[in-house]
C-alpha positions as CSV (number, residue, x, y, z in Angstrom):
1,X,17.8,-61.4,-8.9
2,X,18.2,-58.2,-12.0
3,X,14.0,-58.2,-11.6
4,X,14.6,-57.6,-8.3
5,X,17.3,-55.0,-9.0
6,X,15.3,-53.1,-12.1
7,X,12.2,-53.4,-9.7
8,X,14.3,-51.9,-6.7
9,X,15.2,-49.2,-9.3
10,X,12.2,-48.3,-10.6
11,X,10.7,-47.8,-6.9
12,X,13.6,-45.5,-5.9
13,X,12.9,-43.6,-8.9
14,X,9.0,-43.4,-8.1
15,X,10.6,-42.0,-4.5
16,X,12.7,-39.0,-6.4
17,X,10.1,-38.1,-8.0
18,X,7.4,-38.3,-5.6
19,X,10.1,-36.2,-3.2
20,X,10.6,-33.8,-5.7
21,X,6.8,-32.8,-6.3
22,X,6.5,-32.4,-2.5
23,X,9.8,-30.2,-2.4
24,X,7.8,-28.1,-4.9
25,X,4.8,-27.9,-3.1
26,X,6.9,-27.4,0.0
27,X,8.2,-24.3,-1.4
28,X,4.9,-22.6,-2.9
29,X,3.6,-22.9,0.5
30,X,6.8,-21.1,2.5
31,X,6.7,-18.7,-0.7
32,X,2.6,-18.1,0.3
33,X,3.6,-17.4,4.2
34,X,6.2,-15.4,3.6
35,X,3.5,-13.1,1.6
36,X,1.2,-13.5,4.5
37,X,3.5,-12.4,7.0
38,X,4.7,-9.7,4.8
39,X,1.6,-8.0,4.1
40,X,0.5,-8.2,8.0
41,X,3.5,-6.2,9.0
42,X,3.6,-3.2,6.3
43,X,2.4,0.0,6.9
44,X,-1.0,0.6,5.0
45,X,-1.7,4.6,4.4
46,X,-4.7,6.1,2.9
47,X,-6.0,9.1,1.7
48,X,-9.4,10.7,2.6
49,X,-11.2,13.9,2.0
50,X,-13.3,14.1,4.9
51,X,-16.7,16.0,3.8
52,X,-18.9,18.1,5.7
53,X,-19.4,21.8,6.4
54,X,-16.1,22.1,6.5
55,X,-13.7,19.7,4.5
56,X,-10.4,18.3,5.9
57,X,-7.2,16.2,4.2
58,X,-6.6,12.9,5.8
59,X,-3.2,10.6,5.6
60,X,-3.3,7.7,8.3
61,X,-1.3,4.7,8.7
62,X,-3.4,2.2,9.5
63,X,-0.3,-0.8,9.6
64,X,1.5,-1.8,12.1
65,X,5.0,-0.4,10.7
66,X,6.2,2.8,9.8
67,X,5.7,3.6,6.4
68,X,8.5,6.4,4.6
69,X,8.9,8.7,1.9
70,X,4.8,9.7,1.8
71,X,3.3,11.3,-1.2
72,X,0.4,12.1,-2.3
73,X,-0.4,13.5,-6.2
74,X,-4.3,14.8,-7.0
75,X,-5.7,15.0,-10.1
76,X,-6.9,18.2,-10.0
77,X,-4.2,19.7,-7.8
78,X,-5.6,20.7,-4.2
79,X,-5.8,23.5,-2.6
80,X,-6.2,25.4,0.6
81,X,-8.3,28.4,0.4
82,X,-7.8,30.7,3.4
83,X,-9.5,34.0,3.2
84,X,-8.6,35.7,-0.5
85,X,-5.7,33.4,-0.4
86,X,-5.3,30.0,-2.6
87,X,-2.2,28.2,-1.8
88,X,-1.2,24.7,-2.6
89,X,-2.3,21.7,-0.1
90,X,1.1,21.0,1.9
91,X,-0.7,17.6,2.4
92,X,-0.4,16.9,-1.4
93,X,2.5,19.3,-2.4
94,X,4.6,18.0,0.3
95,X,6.6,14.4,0.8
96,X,6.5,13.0,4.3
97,X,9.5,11.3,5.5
98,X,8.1,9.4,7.8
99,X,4.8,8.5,9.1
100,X,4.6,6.1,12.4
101,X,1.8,3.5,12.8
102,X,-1.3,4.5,13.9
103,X,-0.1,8.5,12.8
104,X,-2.9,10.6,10.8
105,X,-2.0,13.9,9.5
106,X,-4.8,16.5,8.9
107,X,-5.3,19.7,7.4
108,X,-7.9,22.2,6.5
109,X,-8.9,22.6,2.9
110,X,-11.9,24.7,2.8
111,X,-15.5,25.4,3.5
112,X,-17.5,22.9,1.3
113,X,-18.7,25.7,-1.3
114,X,-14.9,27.0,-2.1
115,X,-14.1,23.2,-2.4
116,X,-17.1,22.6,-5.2
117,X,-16.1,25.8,-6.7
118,X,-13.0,24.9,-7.3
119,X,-13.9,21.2,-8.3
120,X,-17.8,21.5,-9.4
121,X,-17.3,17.6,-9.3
122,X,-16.1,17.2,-6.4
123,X,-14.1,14.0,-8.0
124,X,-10.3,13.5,-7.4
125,X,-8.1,10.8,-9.4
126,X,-4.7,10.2,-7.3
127,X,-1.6,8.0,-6.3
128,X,-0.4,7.0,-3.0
129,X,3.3,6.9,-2.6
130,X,5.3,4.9,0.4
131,X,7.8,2.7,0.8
132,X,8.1,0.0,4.2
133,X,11.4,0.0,6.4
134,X,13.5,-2.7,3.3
135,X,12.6,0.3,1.0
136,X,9.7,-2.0,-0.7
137,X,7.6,0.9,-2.8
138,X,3.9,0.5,-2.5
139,X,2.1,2.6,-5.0
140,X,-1.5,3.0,-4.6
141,X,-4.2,4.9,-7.4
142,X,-7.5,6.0,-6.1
């Protein structure tokens, strides 16, 4: 009868543990959804200089929420030459407070030869500010 007992003992100690490693795992995967399901619902904004003849600052939101608090920093600064005048990009010098799903924003930098004089490279380092509707910050470097 205790060799039954210590046996009945041992197997409902081989069942805590056995439920406990499956809790775990149970738990990494609702930890892995909830990731999924959070990055499939943020906004996702990016930045584009759109070249040509003519060159043009792009900010879309590509997601399918609204992203908030949108800024964009350039390394070298940007600007917008119109005529004699060189003023500051409003694109980059300028936070958005809100920018809707499927919302691009647009604006006129320069004719492709002020651009390269300015920037003989023609290469930008930058960051990509935003933040979701729970105020989670995305920061993105391009």
């Amino acid at each position: 009868m205790e060799i039954l007992t210590a046996l009945l003992v041992l197997i409902t100690g081989v069942y805590v543990f056995v439920t406990y490693k499956i809790l775990r795992a149970n738990e990494r995967v609702v930890s892995t959804i909830q990731e999924q399901i959070n990055s499939s619902v943020r906004p996702y904004i990016y930045f584009d200089l759109a070249h040509g003849p003519l060159i043009n600052a792009k900010l879309k939101n590509t997601g399918i929420t609204a992203g908030y608090n949108v800024s964009v920093q350039l390394d070298p600064q940007l600007y917008v030459f119109t005529g004699e005048k060189k003023l500051k990009a409003r694109i980059t010098s300028n936070t958005i407070s809100l920018m809707p799903p499927g919302k691009e924003i647009e604006e006129f930098i320069a004719g492709y030869p002020e651009l390269e004089e300015q920037t003989p490279s023609l290469k930008y380092k930058g960051t990509l500010n935003y933040c979701d509707v729970n105020h989670q910050e995305y920061i993105e470097e391009f």
